[in-house]
PAMAR-395566 format. One record per residue (C-alpha): y, z, x; residue in one letter; chain. Coordinates in steps of 0.02 Angstrom, whole numbers. Example, Ala and Ser with C-alpha at 12.3 -4.5 7.8 and 13.67 -1.06 7.14 Angstrom:
        v        w        u   pavex   drentor
     -225      390      615       A         A
      -53      357      684       S         A
//
This chain:
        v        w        u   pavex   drentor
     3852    -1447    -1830       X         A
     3972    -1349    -1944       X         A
     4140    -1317    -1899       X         A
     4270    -1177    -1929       X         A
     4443    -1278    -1934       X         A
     4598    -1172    -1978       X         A
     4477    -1046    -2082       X         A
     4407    -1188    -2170       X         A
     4188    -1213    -2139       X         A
     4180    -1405    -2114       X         A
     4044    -1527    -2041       X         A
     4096    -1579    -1861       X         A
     4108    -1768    -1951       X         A
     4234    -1693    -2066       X         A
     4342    -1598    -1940       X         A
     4519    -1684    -1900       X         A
     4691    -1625    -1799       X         A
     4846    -1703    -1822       X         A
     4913    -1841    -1705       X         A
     5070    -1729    -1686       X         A
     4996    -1576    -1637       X         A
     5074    -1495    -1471       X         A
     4878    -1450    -1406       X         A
     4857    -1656    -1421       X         A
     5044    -1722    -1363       X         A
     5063    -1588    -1229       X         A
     4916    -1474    -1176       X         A
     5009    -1331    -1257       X         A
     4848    -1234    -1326       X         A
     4705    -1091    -1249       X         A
     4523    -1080    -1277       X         A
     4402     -951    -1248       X         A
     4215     -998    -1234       X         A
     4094     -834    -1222       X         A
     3907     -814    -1262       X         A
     3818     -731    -1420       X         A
     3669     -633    -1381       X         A
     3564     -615    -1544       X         A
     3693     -595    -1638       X         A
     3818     -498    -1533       X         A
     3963     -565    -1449       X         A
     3982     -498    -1279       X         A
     4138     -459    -1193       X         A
     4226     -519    -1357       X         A
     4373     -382    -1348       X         A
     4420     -459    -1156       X         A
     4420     -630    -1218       X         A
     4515     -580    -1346       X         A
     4645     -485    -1239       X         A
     4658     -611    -1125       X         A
     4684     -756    -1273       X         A
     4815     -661    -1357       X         A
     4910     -637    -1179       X         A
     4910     -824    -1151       X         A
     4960     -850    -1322       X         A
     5114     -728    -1288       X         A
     5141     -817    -1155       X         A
     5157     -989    -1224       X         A
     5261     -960    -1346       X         A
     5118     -986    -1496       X         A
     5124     -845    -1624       X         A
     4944     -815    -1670       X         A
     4852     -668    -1620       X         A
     4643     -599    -1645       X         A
     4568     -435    -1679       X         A
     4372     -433    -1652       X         A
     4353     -378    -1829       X         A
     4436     -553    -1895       X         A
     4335     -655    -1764       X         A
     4183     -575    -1770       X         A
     4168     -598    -1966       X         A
     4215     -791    -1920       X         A
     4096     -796    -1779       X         A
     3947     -725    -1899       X         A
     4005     -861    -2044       X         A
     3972     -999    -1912       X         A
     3838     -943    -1847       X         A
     3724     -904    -2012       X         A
     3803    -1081    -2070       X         A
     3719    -1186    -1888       X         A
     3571    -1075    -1906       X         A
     3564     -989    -1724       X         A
     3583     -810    -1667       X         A
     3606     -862    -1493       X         A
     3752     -993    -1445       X         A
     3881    -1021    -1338       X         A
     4046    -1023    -1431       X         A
     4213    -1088    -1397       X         A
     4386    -1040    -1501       X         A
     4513    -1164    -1474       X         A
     4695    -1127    -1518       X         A
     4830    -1242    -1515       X         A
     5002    -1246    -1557       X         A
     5006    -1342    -1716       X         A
     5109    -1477    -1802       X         A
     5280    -1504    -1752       X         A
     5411    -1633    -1690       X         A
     5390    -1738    -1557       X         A
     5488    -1696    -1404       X         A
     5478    -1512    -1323       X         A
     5525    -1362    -1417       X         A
     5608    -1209    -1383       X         A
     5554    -1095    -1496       X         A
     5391    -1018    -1560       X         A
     5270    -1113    -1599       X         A
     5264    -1034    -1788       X         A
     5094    -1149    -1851       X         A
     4960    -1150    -1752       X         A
     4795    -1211    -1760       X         A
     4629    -1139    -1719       X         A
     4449    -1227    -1707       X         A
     4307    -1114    -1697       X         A
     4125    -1197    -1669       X         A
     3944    -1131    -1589       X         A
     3803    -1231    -1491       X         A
     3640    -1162    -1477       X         A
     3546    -1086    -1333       X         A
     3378    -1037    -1313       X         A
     3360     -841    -1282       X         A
     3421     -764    -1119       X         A
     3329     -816     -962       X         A
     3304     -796     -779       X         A
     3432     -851     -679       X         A
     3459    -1022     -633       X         A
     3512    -1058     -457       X         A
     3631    -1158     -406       X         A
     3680    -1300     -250       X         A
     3835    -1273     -218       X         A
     3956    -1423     -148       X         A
     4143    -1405      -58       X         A
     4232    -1527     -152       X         A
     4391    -1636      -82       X         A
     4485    -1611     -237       X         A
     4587    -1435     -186       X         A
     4630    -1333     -323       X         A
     4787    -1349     -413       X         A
     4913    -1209     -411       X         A
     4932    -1136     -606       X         A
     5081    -1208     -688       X         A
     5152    -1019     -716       X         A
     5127     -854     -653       X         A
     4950     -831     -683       X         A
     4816     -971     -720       X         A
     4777     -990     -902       X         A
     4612    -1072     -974       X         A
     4715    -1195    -1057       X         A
     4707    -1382    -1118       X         A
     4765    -1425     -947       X         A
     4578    -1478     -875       X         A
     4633    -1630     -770       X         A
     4591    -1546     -604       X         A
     4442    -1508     -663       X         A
     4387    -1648     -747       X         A
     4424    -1728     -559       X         A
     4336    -1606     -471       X         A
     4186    -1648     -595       X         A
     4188    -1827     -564       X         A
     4166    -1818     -389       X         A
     4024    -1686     -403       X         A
     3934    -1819     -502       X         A
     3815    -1774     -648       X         A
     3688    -1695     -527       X         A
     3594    -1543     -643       X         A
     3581    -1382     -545       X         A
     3753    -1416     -444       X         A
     3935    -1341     -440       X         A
     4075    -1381     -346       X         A
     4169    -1287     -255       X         A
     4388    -1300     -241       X         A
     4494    -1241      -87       X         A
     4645    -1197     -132       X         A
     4800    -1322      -53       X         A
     4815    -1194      103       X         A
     4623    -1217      139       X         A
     4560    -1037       59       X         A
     4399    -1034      -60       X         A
     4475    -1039     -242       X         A
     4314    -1055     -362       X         A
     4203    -1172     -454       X         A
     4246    -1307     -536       X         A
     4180    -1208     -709       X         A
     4157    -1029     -631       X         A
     4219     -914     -521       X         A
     4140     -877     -325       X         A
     4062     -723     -247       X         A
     3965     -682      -86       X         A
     3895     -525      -13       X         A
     3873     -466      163       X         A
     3782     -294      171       X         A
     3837     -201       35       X         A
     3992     -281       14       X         A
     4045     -409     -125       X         A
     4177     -515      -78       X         A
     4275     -639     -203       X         A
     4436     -726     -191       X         A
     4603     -655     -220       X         A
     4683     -692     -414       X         A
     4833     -730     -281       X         A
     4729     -892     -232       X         A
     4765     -954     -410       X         A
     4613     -938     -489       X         A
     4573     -886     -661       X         A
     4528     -720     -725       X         A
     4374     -763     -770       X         A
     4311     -625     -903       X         A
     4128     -613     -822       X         A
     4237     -601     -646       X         A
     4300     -447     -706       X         A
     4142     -352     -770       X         A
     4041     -426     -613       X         A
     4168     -344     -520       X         A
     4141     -163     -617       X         A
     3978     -178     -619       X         A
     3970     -202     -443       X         A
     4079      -39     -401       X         A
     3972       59     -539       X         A
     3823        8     -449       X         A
     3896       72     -263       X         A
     3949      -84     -193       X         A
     4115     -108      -99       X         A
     4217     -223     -177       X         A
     4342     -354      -56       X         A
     4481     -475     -145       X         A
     4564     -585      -13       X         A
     4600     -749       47       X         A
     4457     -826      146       X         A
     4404     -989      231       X         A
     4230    -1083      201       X         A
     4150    -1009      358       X         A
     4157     -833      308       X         A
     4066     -858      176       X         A
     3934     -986      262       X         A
     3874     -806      344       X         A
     3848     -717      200       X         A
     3684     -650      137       X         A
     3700     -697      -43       X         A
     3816     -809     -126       X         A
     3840     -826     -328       X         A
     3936     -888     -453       X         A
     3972     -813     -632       X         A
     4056     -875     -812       X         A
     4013     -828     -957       X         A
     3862     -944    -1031       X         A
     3759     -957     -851       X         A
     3804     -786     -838       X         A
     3777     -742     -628       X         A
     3699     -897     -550       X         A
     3632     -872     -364       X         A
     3657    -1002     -242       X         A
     3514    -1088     -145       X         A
     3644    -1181      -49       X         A
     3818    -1202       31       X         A
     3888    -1327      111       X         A
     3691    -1370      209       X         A
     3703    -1174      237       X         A
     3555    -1104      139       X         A
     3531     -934       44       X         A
     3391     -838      -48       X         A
     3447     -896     -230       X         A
     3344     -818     -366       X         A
     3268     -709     -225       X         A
     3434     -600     -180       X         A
     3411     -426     -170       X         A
     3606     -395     -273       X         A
     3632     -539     -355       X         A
     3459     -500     -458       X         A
     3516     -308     -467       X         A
     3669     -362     -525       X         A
     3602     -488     -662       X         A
     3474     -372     -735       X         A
     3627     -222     -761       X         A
     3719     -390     -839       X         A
     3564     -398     -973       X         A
     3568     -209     -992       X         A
     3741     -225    -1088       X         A
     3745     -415    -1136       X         A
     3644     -354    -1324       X         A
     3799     -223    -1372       X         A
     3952     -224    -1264       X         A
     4109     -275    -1332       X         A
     4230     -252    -1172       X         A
     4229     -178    -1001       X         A
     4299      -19    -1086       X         A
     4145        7    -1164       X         A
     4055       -6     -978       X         A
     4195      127     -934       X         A
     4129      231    -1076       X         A
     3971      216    -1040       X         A
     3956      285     -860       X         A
     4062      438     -927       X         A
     3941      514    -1043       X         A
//
């Protein structure tokens, strides 16, 4: 594997950071992991967005346009052979003293690298398990996808390495939060329910277009705080991020649901595909249904 590291094209062998970088002494850094589709980079632009407002946010002054990434994105891919991959863009905050700053962080450092994948599928279903680990509460105003994995990491170890699986967090307060690497939805009739952003959860940036596509498709769309049992008598239950893209659930909890077989969650996967070849944002899914 070849590595982008600080705009230099490296083998991953080759590839070092600093002892004293902030991402490595403190957690202070973002990353961003979205799928390529032959070639194409969905959702880039709301990665992007959403990178360069946690970057803002943490004081790191760095900042992507998709015609810089996607230029680095093609370099690494052509350079690891693949058209399809799942790549990740890690940004850090770079080299500096050691105790906690409070300024910018004026040098920071970005990894970009790309895995693989075989061609877009079917959807894979999933079991999902309530974990005991509860989610933790972001450590600002809104949950970043930061360096800070502990809880998840956690959450992963007592889910075990068992293929096909994903836990599930409560929040503190007992409320349905999301997966240990995705985000939660259920329907009942035509309505798609998800947790509340005010549970703590992350934005994820597959949330947010399941979410449009949802209301572009004529479902109602419900945001709230709800326990375990409301969602045990749903019809269909999911879970989406960006490289399994919408993943139906065979199972909750010993409840069990149609998986694969779900009337919206396969409607709602197959107007995924539709845009997954082209799309750069939800804006362009906004676009779309105006012409």
């Amino acid at each position: 594997m070849h590595i982008l590291i600080n705009d230099r094209l490296v083998s991953a062998e080759e590839a070092v950071i600093s002892p004293f970088d902030h991402g490595f002494l403190y957690g202070m850094g973002l990353f961003e992991t979205f799928r390529v589709y032959d070639g194409h980079p969905f959702l880039l632009d709301d990665h992007l967005d959403r990178l360069n407002r946690g970057l803002s946010t943490l004081n790191i002054e760095a900042a992507f346009s998709r015609e810089e990434l996607a230029g680095k994105i093609s370099m690494v891919l052509e350079r690891n052979g693949c058209t399809n991959a799942n790549v990740r863009l890690n940004v850090s905050a770079g080299i500096e003293e050691l105790g906690l700053p409070p300024d910018v962080y004026s040098s920071p450092q970005t990894i970009l690298f790309a895995r693989p994948l075989p061609p877009a599928g079917e959807m894979a279903e999933k079991q999902l398990v309530l974990l005991k680990m509860r989610r933790n509460t972001p450590e600002g105003d809104e949950r970043l996808k930061s360096h800070h994995y502990m809880n998840n990491i956690l959450a992963k170890r007592e889910l075990g390495n068992t293929p096909g699986q994903e836990g599930i967090f409560l929040t503190k307060e007992g409320f349905l939060a999301e997966g240990v690497v995705s985000n939660l939805f259920w329907t009942k009739g035509n309505i798609l329910y998800t947790p509340s952003l005010e549970t703590g959860i992350l934005n994820g940036i597959t949330r947010q277009f399941v979410l449009l596509l949802a209301e572009k498709n004529g479902l109602q769309v419900q945001e709230g705080f709800y326990q375990a049992e409301e969602m045990m008598r749903a019809d269909e239950v999911f879970v989406t991020n960006s490289i399994q893209e919408i993943a139906p659930a065979a199972s909750f909890a010993g409840v069990s649901f149609p998986g694969g077989a779900g009337r919206l969650a396969g409607m709602l996967h197959k107007e995924y595909r539709k845009y997954s070849s082209h799309l750069w944002g939800r804006e362009g899914l906004l676009m779309e249904g105006q012409r």
